[in-house]
C-alpha positions in Angstrom: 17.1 16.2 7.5 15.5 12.7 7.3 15.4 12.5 11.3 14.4 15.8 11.6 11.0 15.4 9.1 10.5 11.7 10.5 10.7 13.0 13.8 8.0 16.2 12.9 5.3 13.7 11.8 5.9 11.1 15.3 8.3 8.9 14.4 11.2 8.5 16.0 13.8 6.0 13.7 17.1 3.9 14.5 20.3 4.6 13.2 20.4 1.8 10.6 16.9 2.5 9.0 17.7 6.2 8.5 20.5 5.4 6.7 18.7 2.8 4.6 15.8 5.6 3.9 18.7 7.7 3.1 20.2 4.9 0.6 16.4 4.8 -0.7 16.4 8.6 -1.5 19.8 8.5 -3.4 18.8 5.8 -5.4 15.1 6.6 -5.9 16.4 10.7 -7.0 19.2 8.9 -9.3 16.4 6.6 -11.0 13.8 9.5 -11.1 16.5 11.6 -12.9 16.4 8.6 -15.6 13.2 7.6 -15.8 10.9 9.9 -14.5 9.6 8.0 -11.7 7.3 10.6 -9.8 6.6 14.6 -10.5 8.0 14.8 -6.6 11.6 16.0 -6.9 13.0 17.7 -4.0 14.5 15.4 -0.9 12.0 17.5 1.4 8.6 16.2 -0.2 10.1 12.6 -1.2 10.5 12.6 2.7 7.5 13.7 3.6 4.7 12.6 0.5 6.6 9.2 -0.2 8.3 7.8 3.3 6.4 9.8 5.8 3.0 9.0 4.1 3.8 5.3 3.4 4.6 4.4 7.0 1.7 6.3 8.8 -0.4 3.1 8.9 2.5 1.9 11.8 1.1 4.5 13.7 -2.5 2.1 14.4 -1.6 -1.2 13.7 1.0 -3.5 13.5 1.3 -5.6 10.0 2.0 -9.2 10.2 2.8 -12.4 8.5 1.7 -11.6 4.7 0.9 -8.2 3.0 0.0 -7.4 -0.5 0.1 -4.1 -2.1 -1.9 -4.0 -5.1 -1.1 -1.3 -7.7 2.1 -0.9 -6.6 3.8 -0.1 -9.7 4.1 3.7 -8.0 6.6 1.4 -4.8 5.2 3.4 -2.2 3.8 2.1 1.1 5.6 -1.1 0.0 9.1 -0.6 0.1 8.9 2.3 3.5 7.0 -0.3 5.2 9.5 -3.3 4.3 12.7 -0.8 5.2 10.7 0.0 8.3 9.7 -3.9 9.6 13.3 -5.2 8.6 15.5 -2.4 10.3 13.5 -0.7 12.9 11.6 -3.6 14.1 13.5 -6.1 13.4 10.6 -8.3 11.9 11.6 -10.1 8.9 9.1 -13.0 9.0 6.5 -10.7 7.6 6.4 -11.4 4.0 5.5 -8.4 1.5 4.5 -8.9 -2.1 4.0 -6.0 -5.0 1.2 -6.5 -7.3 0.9 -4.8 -10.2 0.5 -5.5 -14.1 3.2 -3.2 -16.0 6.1 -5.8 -15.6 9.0 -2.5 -15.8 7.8 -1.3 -12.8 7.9 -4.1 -11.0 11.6 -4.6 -12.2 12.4 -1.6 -10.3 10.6 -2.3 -7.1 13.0 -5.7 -7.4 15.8 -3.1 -8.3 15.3 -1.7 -5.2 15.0 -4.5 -3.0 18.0 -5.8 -4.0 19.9 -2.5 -3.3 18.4 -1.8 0.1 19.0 -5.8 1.3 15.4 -6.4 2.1 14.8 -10.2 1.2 11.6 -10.9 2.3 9.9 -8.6 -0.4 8.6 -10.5 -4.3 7.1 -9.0 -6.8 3.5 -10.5 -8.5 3.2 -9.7 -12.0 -0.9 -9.7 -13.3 -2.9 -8.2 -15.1 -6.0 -7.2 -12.3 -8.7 -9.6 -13.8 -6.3 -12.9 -13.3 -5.3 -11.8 -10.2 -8.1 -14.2 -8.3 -8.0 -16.4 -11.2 -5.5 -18.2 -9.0 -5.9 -20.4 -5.8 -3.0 -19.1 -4.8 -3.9 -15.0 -4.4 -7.6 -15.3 -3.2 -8.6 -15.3 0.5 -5.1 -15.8 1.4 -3.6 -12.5 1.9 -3.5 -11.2 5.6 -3.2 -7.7 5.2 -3.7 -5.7 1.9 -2.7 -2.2 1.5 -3.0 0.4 -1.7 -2.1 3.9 -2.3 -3.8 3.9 -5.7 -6.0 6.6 -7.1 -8.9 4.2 -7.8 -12.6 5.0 -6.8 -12.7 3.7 -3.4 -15.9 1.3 -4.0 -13.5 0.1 -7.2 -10.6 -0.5 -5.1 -13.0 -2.2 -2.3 -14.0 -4.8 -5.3 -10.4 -5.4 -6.1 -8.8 -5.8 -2.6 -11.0 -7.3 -0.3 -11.3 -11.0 -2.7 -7.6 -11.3 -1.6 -7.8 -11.1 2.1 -8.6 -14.3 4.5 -11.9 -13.7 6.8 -11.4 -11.2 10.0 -8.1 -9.9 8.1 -8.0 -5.8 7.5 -7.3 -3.8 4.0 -5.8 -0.4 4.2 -6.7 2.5 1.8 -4.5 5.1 1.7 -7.3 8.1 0.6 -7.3 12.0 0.6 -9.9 12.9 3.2 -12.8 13.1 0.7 -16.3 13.2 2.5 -18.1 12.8 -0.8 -16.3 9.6 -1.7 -17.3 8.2 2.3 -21.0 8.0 1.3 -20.2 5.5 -1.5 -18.6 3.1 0.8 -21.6 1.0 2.5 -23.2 -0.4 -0.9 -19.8 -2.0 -1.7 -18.9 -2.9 1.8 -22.5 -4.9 2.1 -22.1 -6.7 -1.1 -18.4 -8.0 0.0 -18.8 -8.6 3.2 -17.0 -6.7 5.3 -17.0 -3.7 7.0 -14.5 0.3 7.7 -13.4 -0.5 11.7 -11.9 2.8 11.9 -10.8 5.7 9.9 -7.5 7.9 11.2 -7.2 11.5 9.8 -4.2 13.3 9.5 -2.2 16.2 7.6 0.3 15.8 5.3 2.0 19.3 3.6 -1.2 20.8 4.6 -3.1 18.2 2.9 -6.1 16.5 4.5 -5.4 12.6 4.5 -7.0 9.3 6.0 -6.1 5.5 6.5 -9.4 3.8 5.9 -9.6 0.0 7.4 -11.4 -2.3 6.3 -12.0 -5.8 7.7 -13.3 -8.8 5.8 -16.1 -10.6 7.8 -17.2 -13.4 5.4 -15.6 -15.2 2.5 -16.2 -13.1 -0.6 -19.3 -14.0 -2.8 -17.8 -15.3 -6.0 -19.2 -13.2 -8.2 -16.5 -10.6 -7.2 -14.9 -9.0 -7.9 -16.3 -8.2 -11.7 -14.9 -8.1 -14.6 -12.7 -4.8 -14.8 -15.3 -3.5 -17.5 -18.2 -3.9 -15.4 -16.6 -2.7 -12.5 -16.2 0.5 -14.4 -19.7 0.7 -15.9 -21.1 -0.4 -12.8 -19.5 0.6 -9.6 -21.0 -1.3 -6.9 
């Protein structure tokens, strides 16, 4: 069944990371039973709304060296695209870290991890308005990616203060045409700019992969604090 939906949406897997999507679906249907991880139940959708969905960014561009996935307390593209990098390309020099700020969470993305063998995977516990409060986080991420729900300009604010210059952030967005006219005030005010968007379908949903690239160092001003941000979205 995994190969067969994988396979549907253009991706054709290895032995060994089917079977470690397989070991993911076990454990991540055990864990939901327990703790109510996600309203998605059945192995069919898992597949398709969780795996499929996380790893259609490999479809247009090939993630390298460090990648942060901020709001990642929901584990999804971090772990697919880990599983995918480790055991169907063989890459584990690229380094992935989950950012989020409810600490349980994070303890089962490390959970996880640990099950599926994936090493090169760590977890960043912050609340979102310390997050660039260290040297450590800003300008020094080379990809960022995020599945969350946010307000895309909000999510713009938030991500793009972590990447270095010329490096790209990855929204995962339902195709909303409304939301797109939003985009350009925020993108001018950070300095950067949406190199491409790729539509696609997903259980008859309308989907995109927005990508952003960062042209100049981030004005420090931003991002805002997390209550102007929401008062005032640029």
């Amino acid at each position: 069944m995994l190969k067969q939906i994988f396979k549907e949406n253009g991706f054709t897997l290895n032995r060994e990371v089917l079977k470690k999507f397989d070991l993911f679906l076990s454990i991540f249907k055990e864990k939901n039973n327990d703790i109510n991880l996600s309203s998605i139940k059945d192995d069919n959708s898992i597949i398709e709304k969780h795996f499929v969905d996380s790893l259609m960014l490999t479809k247009f561009i090939e993630l390298k060296w460090e990648v942060a996935d901020i709001g990642t307390g929901w584990w999804f593209p971090l772990l697919p695209l880990a599983i995918y990098s480790n055991y169907q390309l063989k890459d584990s020099w690229i380094m992935y870290y989950g950012i989020d700020s409810v600490e349980k969470k994070l303890k089962v993305v490390d959970g996880f991890a640990s099950d599926l063998w994936i090493s090169n995977l760590e977890t960043i516990h912050t609340r979102i308005e310390d997050l660039w409060q260290d040297k450590d986080n800003r300008d020094s991420f080379d990809f960022v990616v995020s599945r969350a729900t946010a307000y895309f300009p909000t999510l713009l604010e938030y991500a793009i203060p972590l990447l270095k210059v010329w490096w790209i952030f990855i929204a995962y967005k339902m195709d909303n045409d409304n939301e797109l006219i939003d985009w350009w005030r925020a993108l001018i005010s950070l300095k950067a700019e949406i190199i491409y968007v790729k539509r696609y379908v997903l259980d008859w949903q309308k989907r995109c992969l927005v990508f952003v690239r960062k042209n100049e160092k981030t004005p420090k001003i931003y991002p805002r604090s997390p209550q102007m941000i929401a008062r005032k979205p640029l």
